[in-house]
VOPAGU-2260 file (C-alpha; in pm, 1 decimal, decimal comma):
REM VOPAGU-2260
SITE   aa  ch    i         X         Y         Z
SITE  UNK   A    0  -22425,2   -8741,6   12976,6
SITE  UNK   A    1  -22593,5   -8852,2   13295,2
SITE  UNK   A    2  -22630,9   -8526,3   13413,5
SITE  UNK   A    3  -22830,5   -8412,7   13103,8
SITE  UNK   A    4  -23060,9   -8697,1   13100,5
SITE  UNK   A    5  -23250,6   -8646,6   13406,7
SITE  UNK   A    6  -23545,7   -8412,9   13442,7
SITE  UNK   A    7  -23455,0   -8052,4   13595,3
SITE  UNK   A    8  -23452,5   -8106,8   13946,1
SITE  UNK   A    9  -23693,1   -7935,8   14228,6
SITE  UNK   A   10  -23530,1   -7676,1   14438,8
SITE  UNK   A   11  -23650,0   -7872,7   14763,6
SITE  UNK   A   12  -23639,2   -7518,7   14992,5
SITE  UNK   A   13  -23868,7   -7319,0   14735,0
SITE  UNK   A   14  -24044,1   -7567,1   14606,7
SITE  UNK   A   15  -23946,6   -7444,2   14235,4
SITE  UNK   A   16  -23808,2   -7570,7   13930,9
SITE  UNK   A   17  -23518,6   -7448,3   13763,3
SITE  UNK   A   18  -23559,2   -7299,6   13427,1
SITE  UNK   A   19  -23679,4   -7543,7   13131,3
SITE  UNK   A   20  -23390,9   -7625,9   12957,0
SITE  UNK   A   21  -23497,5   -7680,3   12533,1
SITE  UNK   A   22  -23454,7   -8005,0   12390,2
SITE  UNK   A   23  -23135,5   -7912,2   12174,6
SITE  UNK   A   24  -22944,8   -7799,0   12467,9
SITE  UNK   A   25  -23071,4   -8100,4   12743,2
SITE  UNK   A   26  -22912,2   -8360,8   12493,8
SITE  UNK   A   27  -22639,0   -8175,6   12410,5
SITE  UNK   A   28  -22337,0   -8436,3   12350,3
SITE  UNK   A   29  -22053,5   -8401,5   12562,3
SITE  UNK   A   30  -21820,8   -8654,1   12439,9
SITE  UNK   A   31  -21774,9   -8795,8   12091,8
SITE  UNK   A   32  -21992,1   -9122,4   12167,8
SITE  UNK   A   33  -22277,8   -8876,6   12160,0
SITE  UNK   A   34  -22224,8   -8797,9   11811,7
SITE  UNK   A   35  -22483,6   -8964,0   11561,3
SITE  UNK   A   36  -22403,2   -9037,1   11196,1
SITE  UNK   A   37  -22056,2   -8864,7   11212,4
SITE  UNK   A   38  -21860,5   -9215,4   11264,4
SITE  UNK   A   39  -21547,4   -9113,9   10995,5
SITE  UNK   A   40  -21505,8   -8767,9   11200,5
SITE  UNK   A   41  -21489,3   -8935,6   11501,9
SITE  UNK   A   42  -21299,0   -9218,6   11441,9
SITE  UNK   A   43  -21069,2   -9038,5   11254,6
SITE  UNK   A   44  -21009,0   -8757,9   11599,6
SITE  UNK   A   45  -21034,0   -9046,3   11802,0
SITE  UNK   A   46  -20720,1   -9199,8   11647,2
SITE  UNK   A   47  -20548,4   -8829,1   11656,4
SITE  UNK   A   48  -20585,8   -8803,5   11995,4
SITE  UNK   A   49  -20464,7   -9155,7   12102,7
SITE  UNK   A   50  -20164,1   -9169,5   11895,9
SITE  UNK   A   51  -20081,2   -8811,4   11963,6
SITE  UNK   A   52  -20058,9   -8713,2   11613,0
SITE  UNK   A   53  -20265,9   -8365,6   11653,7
SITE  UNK   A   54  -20347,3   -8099,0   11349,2
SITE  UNK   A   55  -20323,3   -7743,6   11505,3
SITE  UNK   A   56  -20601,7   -7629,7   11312,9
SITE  UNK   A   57  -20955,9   -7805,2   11253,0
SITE  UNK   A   58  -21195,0   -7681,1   11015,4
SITE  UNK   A   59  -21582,0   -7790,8   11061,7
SITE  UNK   A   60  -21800,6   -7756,0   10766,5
SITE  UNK   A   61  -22191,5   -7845,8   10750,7
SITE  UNK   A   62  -22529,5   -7746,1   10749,7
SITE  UNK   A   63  -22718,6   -7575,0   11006,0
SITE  UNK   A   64  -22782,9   -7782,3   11365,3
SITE  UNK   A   65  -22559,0   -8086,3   11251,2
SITE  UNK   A   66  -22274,8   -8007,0   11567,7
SITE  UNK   A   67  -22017,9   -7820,2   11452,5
SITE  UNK   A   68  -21958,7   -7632,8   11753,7
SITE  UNK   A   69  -22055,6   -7880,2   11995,8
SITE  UNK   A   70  -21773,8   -8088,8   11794,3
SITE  UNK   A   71  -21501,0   -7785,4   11861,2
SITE  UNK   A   72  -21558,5   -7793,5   12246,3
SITE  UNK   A   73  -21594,0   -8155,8   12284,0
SITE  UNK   A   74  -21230,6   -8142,5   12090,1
SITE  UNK   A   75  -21139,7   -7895,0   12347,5
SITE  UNK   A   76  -21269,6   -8086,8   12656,5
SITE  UNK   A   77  -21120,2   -8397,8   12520,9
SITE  UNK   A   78  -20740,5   -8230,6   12451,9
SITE  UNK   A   79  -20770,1   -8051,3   12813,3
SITE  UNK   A   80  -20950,2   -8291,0   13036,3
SITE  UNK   A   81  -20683,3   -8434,0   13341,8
SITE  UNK   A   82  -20895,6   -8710,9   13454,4
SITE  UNK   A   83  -21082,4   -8760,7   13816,5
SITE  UNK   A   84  -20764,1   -8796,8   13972,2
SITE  UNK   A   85  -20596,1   -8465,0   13772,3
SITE  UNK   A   86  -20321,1   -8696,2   13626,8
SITE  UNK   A   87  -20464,5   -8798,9   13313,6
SITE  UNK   A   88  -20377,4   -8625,9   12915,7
SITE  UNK   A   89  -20561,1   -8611,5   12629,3
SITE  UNK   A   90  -20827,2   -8884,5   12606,2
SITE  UNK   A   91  -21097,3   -8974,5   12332,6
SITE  UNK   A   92  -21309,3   -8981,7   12651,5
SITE  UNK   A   93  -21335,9   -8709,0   12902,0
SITE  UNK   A   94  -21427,4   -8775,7   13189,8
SITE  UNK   A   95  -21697,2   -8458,6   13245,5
SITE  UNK   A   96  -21580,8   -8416,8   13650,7
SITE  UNK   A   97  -21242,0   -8249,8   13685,8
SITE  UNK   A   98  -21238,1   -7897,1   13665,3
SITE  UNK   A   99  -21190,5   -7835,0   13304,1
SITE  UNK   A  100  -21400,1   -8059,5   13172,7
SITE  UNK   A  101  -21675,8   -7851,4   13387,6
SITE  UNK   A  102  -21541,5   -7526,1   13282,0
SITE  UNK   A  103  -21549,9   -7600,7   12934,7
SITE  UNK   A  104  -21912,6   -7745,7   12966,0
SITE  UNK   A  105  -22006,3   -7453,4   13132,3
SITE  UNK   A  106  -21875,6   -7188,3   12908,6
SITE  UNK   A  107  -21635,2   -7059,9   13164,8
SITE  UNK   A  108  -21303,2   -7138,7   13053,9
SITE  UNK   A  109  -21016,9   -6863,8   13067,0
SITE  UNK   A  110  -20797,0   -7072,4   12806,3
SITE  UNK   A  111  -21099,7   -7185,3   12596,2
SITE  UNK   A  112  -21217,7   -6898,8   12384,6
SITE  UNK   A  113  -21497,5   -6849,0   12149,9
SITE  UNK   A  114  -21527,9   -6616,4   11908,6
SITE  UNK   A  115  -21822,8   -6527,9   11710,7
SITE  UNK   A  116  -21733,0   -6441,5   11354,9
SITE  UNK   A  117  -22051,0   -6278,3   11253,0
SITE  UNK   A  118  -22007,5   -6021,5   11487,1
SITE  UNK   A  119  -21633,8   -5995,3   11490,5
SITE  UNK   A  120  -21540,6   -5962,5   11171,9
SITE  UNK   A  121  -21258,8   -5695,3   11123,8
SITE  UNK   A  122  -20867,2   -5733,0   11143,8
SITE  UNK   A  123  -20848,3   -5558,1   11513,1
SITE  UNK   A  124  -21074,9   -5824,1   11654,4
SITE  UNK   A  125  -20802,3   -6098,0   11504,6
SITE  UNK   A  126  -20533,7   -5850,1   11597,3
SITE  UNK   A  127  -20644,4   -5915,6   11965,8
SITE  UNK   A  128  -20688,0   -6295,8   11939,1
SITE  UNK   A  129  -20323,0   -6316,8   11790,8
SITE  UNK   A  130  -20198,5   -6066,6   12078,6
SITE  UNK   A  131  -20320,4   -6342,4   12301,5
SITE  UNK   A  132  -20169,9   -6649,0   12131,0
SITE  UNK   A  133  -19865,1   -6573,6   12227,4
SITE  UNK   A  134  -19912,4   -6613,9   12608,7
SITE  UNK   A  135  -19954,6   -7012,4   12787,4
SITE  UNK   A  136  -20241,6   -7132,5   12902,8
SITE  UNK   A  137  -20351,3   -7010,0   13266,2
SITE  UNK   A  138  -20435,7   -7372,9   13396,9
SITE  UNK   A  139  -20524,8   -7580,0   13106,2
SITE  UNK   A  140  -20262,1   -7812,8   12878,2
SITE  UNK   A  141  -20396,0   -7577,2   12535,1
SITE  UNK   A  142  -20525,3   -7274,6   12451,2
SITE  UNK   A  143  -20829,7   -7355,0   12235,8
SITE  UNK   A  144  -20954,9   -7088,3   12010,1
SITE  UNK   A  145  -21316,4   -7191,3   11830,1
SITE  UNK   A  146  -21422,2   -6920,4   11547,7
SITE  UNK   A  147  -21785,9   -6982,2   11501,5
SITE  UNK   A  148  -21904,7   -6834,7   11109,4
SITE  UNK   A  149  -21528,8   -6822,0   11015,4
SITE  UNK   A  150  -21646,3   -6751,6   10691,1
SITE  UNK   A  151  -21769,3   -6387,2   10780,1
SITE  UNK   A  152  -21383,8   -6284,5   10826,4
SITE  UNK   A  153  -21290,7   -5948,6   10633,6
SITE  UNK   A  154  -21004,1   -6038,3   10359,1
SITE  UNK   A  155  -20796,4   -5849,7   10575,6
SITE  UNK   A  156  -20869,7   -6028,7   10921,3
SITE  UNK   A  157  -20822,0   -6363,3   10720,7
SITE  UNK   A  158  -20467,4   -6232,9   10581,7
SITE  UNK   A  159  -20372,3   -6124,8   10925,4
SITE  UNK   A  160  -20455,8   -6484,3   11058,6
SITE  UNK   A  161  -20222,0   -6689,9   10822,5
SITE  UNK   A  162  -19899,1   -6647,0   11018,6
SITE  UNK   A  163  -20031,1   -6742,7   11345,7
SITE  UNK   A  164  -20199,0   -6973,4   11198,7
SITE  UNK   A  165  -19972,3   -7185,4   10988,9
SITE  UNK   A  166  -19667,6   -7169,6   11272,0
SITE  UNK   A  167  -19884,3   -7110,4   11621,7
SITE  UNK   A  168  -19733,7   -7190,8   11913,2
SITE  UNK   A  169  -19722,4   -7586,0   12070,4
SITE  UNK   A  170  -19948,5   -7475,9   12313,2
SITE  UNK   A  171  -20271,5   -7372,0   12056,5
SITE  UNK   A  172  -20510,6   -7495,5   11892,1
SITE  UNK   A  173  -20783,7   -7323,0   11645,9
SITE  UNK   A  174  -21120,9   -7474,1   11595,2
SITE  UNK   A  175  -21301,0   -7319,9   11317,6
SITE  UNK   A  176  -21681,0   -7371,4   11197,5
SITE  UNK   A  177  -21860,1   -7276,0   10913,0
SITE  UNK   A  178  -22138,5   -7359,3   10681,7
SITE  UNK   A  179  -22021,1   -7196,5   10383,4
SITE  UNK   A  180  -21666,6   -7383,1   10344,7
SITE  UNK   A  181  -21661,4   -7219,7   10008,1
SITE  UNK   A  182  -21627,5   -6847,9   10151,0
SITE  UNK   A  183  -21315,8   -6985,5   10342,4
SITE  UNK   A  184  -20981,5   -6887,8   10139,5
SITE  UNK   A  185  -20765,3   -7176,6    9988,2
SITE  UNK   A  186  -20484,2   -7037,5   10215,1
SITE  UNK   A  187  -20675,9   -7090,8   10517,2
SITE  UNK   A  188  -20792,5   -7414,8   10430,2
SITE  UNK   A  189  -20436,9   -7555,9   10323,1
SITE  UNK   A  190  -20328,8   -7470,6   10712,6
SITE  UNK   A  191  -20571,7   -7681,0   10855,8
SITE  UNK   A  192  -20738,4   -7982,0   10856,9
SITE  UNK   A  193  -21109,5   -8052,6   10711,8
SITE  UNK   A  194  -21372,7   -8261,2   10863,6
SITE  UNK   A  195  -21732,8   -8256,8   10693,0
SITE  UNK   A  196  -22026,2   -8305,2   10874,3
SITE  UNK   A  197  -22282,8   -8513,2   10663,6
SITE  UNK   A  198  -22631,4   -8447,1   10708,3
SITE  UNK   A  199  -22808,5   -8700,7   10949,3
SITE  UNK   A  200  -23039,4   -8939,4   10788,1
SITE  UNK   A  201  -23386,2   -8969,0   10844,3
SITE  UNK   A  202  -23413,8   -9310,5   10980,2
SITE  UNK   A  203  -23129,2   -9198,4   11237,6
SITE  UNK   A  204  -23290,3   -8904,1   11374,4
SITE  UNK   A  205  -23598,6   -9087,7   11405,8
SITE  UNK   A  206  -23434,8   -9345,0   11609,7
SITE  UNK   A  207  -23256,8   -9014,5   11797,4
SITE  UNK   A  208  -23556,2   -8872,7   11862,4
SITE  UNK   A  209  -23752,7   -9175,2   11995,5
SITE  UNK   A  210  -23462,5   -9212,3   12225,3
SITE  UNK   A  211  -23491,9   -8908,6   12390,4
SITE  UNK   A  212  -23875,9   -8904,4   12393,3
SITE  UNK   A  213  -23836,1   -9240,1   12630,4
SITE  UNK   A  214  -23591,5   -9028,9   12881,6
SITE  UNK   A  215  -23850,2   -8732,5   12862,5
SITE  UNK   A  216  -24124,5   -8979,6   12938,5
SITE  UNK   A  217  -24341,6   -8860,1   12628,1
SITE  UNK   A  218  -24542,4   -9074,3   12376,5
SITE  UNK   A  219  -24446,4   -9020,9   12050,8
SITE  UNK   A  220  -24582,2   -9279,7   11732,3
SITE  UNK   A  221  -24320,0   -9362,3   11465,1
SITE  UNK   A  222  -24499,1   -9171,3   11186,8
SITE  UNK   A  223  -24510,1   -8818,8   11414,8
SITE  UNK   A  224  -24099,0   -8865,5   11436,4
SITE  UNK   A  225  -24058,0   -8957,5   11106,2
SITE  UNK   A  226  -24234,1   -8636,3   11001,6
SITE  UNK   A  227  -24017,2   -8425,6   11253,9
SITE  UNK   A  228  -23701,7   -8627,7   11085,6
SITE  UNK   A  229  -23761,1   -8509,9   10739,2
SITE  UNK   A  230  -23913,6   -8135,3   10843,7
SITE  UNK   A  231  -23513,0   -8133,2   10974,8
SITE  UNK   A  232  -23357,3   -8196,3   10679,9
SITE  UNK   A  233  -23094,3   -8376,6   10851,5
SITE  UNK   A  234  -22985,2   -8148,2   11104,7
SITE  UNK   A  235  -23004,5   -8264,5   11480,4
SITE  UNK   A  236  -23079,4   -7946,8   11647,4
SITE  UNK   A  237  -23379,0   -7814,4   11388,3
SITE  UNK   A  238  -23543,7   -8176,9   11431,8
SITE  UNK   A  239  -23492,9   -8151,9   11838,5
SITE  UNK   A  240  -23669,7   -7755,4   11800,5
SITE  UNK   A  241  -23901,7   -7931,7   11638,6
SITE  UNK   A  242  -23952,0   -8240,9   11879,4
SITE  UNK   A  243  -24000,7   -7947,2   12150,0
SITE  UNK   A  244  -24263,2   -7743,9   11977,3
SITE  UNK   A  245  -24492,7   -8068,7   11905,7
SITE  UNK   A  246  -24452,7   -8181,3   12259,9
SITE  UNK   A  247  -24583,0   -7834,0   12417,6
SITE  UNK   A  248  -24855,5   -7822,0   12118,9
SITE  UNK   A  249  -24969,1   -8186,7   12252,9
SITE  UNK   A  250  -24893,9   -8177,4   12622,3
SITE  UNK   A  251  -24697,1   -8410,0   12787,5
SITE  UNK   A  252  -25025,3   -8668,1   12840,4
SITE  UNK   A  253  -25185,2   -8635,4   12512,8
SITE  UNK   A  254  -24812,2   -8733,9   12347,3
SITE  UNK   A  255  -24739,1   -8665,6   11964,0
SITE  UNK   A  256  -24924,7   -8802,7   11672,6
SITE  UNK   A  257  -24928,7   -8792,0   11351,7
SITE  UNK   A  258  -25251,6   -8548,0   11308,0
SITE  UNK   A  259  -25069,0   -8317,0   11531,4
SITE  UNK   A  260  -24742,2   -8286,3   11398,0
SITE  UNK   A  261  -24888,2   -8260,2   11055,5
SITE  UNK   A  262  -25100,9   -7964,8   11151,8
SITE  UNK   A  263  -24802,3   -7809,5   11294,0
SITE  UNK   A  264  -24607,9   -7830,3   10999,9
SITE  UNK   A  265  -24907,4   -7728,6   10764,6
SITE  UNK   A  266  -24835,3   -8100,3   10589,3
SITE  UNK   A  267  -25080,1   -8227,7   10354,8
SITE  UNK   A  268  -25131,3   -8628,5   10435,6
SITE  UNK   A  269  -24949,5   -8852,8   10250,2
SITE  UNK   A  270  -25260,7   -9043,9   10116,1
SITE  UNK   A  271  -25368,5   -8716,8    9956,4
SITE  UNK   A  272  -25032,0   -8605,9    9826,3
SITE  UNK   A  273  -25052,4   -8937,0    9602,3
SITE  UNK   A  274  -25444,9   -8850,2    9503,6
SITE  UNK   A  275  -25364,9   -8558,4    9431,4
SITE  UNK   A  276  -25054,6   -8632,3    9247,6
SITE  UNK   A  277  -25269,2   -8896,4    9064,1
SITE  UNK   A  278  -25557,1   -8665,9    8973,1
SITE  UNK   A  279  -25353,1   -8394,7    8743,2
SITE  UNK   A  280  -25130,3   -8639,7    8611,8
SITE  UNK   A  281  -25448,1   -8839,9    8535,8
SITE  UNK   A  282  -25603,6   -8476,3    8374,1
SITE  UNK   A  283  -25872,8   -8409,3    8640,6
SITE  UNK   A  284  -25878,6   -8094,1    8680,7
SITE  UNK   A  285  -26167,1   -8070,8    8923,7
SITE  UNK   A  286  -26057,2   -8347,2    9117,7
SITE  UNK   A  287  -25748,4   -8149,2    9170,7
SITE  UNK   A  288  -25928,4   -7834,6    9278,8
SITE  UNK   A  289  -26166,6   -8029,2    9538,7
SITE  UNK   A  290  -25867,9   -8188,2    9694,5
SITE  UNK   A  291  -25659,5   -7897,9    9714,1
SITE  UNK   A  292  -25954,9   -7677,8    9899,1
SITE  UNK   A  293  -25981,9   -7991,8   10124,9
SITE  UNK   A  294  -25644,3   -7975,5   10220,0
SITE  UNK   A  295  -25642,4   -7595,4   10228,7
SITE  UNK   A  296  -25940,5   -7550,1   10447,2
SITE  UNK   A  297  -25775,1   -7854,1   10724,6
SITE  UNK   A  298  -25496,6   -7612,5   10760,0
SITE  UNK   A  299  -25209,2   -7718,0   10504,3
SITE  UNK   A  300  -24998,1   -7416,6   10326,4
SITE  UNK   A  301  -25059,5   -7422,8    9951,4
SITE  UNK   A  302  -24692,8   -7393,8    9906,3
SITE  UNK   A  303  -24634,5   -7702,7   10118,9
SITE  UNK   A  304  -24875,4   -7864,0    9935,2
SITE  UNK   A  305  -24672,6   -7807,9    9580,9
SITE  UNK   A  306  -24362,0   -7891,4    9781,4
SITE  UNK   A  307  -24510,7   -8226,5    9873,5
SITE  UNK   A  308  -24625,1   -8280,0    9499,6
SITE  UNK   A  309  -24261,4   -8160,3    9368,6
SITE  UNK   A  310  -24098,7   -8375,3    9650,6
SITE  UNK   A  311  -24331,5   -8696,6    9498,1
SITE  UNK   A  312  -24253,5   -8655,3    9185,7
SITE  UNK   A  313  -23906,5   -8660,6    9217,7
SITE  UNK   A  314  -23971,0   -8969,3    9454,2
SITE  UNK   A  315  -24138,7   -9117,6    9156,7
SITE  UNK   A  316  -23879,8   -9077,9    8886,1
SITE  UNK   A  317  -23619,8   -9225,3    9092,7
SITE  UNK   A  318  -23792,8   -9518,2    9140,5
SITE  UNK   A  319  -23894,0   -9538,6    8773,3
SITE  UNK   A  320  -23469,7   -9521,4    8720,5
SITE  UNK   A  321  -23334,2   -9706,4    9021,2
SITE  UNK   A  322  -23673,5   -9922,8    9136,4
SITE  UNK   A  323  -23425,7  -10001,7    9481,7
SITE  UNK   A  324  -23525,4   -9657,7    9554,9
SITE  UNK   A  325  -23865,5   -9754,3    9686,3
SITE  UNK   A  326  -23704,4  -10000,0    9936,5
SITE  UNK   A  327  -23536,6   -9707,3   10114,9
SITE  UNK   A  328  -23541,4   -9677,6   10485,6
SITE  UNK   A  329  -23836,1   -9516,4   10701,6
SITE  UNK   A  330  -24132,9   -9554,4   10383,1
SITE  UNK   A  331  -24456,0   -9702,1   10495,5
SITE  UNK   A  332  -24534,2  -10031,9   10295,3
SITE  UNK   A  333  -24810,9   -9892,2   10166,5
SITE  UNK   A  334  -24639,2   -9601,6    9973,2
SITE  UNK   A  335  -24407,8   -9805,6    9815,0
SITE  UNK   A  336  -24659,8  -10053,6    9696,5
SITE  UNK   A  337  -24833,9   -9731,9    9581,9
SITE  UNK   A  338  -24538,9   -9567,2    9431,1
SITE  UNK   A  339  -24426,4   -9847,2    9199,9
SITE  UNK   A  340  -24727,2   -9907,2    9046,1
SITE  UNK   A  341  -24731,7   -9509,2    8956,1
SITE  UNK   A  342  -24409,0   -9492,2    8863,1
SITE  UNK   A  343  -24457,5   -9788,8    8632,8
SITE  UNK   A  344  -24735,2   -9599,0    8449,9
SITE  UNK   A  345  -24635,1   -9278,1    8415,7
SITE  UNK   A  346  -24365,9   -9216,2    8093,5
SITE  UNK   A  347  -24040,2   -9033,8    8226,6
SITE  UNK   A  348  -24121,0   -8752,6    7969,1
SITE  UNK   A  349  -24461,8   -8665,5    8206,6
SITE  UNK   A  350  -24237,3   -8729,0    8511,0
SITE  UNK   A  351  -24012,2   -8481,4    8427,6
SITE  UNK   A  352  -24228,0   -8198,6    8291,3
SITE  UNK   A  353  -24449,9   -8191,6    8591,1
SITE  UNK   A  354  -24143,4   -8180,9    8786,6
SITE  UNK   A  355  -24064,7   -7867,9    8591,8
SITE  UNK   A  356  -24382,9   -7722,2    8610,7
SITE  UNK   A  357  -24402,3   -7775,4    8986,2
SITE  UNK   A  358  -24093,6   -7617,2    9056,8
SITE  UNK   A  359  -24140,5   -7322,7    8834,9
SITE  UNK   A  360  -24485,7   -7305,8    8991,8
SITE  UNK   A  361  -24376,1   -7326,0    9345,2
SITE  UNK   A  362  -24193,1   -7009,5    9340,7
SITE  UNK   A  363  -24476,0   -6808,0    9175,1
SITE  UNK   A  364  -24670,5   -6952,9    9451,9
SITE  UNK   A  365  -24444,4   -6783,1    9676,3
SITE  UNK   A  366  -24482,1   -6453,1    9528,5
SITE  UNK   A  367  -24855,4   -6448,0    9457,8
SITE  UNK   A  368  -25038,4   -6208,4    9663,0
SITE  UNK   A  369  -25297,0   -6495,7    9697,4
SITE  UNK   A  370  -25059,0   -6820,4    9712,2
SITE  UNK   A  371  -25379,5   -7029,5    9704,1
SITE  UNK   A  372  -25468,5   -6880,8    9378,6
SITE  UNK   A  373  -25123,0   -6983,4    9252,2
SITE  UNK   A  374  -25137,1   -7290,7    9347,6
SITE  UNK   A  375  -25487,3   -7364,7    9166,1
SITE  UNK   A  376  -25338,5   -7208,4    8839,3
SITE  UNK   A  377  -25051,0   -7434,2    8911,8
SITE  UNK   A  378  -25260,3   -7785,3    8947,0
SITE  UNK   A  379  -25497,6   -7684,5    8610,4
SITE  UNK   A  380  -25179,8   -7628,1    8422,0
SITE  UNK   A  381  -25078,3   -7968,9    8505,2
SITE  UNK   A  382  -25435,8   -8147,8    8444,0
SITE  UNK   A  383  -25455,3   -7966,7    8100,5
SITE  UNK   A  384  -25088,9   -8050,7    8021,7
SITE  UNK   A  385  -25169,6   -8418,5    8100,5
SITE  UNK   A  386  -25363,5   -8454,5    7806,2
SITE  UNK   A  387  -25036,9   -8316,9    7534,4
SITE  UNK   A  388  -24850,1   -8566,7    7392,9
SITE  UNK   A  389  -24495,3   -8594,7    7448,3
SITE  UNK   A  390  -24272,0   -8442,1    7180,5
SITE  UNK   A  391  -24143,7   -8783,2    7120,9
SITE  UNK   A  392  -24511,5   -8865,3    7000,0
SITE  UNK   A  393  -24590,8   -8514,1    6866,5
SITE  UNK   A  394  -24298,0   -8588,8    6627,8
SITE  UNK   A  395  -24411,3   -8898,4    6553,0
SITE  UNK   A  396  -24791,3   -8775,4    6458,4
SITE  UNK   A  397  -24590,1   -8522,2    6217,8
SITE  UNK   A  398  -24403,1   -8774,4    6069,4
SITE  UNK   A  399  -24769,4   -8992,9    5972,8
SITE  UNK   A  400  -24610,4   -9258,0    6193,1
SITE  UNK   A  401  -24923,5   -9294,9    6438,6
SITE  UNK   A  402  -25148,6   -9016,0    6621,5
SITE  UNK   A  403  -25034,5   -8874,5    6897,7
SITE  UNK   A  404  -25207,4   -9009,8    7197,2
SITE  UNK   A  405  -25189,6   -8869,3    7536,2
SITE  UNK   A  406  -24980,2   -9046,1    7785,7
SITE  UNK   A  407  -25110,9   -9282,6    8013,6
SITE  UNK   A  408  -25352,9   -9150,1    8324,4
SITE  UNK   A  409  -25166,9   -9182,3    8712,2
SITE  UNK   A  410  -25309,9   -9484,8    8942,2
SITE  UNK   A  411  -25557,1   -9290,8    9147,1
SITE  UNK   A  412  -25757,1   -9385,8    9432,4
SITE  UNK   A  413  -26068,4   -9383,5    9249,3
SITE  UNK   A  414  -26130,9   -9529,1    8879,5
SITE  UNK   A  415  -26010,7   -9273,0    8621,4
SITE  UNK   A  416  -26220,3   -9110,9    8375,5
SITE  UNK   A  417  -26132,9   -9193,5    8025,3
SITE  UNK   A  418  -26016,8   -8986,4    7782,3
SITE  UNK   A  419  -26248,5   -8910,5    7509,5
């Protein structure tokens, strides 16, 4: 991946630069070393290739940006790649000079063919592929065939696949990639063999991301990265879009911070996720208000905002459950400190009807014509609703058992009001 890693070279006779290549493209990975957080997939090719013992057809499912295509023509350079020398077979390693290998990076290949399925979808665009199969390679040991979207086949393009594809000839291989593996019929899927592309984890792509902020020469603190990490949702190439827009909104000199990638995202700061949090759970209504309009008027999306809340909660009722949730990976000190003490006040009965309210809430936010309006709605609901009791204690007060008592009040950055 040398040649990706250095900066875009000066045309010395013009004086220009060639085109800005983005992020996701730059640090594409040619080889299956560059693969992050995909260690069973690639050990498991790996051991394919060295011992010889190769499927005909590979199916790639995953989410969005997490390198299922870049996975089919690494595959692709790897079974076709001769070596410097031109002498060499399949390898777990190619070497990214001889004159496939540069083909294939390049997107030039005769006898390594990609086929977008979103756009190609009927039985004659199959009908040609298959025509094809039938003929060797031009100069490379396989004919590769990657389907991008196989999922948007017809019925009929699918049935018209099968034979070719359960007894191709020695000389092809199929690729296919999709991110709905459920759309893909069981008698495609029994023809080839499945690899699953986890989501990348947020610590990971942090680490990713740092990396490639040192080659790019930009300053980048933790906290900003972590931000971009979880904005991803563990795909690589969405993160790396990301990475990109915050360094062209800071400039190369200023770097990334926190602030910055925060107002990008229209994310409400952590600190005030928890007040908030703390204030309707706690039945401060007002409180709620103020620090919503705060956030609102520094920029943050109202929706966001609930998103953050809903996201929290959740946070908090795991760690109420499983308390080893709060040592996870990649969460400041001071939010776990924070988070166990709230999770060890609240009752899992006010845990889990805020959750509900929040995410019932967060799609009428969506829909409002004034989404801020929604929101507020959403956050007095929740103070008011602080003050019922549980129906665990409502059925005790019917029962003449004990009154019913509202539940206990969120730790909150500033001293709680008491109930009257």
């Amino acid at each position: 991946m040398a040649d990706l890693d250095t900066p875009a070279p000066t045309d010395t006779a013009t004086g220009a630069r060639e085109p800005y290549r983005v992020l996701a493209r730059k640090y594409r990975p040619t080889g299956f070393d560059g693969l992050i957080g995909q260690e069973a997939l690639v050990r498991t090719l790996s051991n394919a290739i060295a011992s010889g013992r190769l499927a005909h057809a590979f199916v790639l499912t995953g989410v969005r940006g997490i390198g299922k295509t870049t996975t089919a023509r690494i595959i692709a350079r790897a079974l076709n790649c001769v070596g410097p020398d031109g002498t060499g077979g399949p390898t777990t390693e190619p070497c990214g000079v001889c004159p496939h290998c540069k083909a294939i990076a390049e997107d030039r290949h005769v006898d390594v063919l990609e086929m977008d399925a979103a756009s190609r979808t009927g039985v004659d665009d199959i009908r040609e592929l298959i025509e094809g199969v039938r003929y060797r390679p031009t100069s490379a040991r396989f004919k590769i065939y990657i389907i991008d979207e196989v999922h948007m086949l017809s019925r009929n393009a699918f049935n018209a696949l099968l034979k070719t594809l359960e007894e191709p000839p020695e000389h092809v291989k199929f690729v296919f990639a999709t991110t709905e593996i459920r759309k893909v019929p069981v008698t495609v899927l029994s023809r080839c063999q499945r690899f699953d592309l986890r989501r990348i984890d947020t610590e990971t792509l942090a680490a990713h991301f740092k990396a490639i902020c040192g080659k790019e020469g930009v300053t980048a603190s933790d906290g900003a990265l972590a931000m971009i990490a979880r904005a991803a949702d563990g795909s690589v190439r969405d993160g790396l879009s990301l990475l990109d827009q915050a360094i062209a909104h800071g400039g190369a000199e200023t770097g990334v911070s926190e602030d910055q990638v925060r107002g990008m995202l229209g994310l409400a700061d952590r600190t005030r996720v928890f007040d908030l949090l703390a204030a309707v759970l706690g039945g401060d209504a007002k409180g709620a208000l103020d620090q919503l309009a705060e956030q609102y008027a520094a920029g943050a999306d109202p929706a966001v905002v609930l998103e953050d809340l809903l996201e929290l909660t959740h946070w908090l009722t795991r760690v109420k459950v499983t308390p080893d949730a709060a040592a996870a990976p990649g969460i400041p000190e001071a939010e776990k400190v924070r988070g166990t003490d709230m999770a060890g006040r609240l009752a899992m009965p006010v845990l889990t009807r805020a959750w509900q309210m929040l995410l019932k809430g967060l799609g009428e936010c969506r829909v409002a014509p004034s989404p801020l309006q929604a929101a507020e709605m959403l956050l007095i609901r929740l103070a008011y609703a602080a003050d019922l009791p549980t129906p665990e204690e409502a059925l005790k007060s019917l029962r003449g058992e004990g009154p019913a008592s509202a539940p206990a009040p969120a730790a909150s950055a500033t001293p709680a009001t008491p109930a009257p």
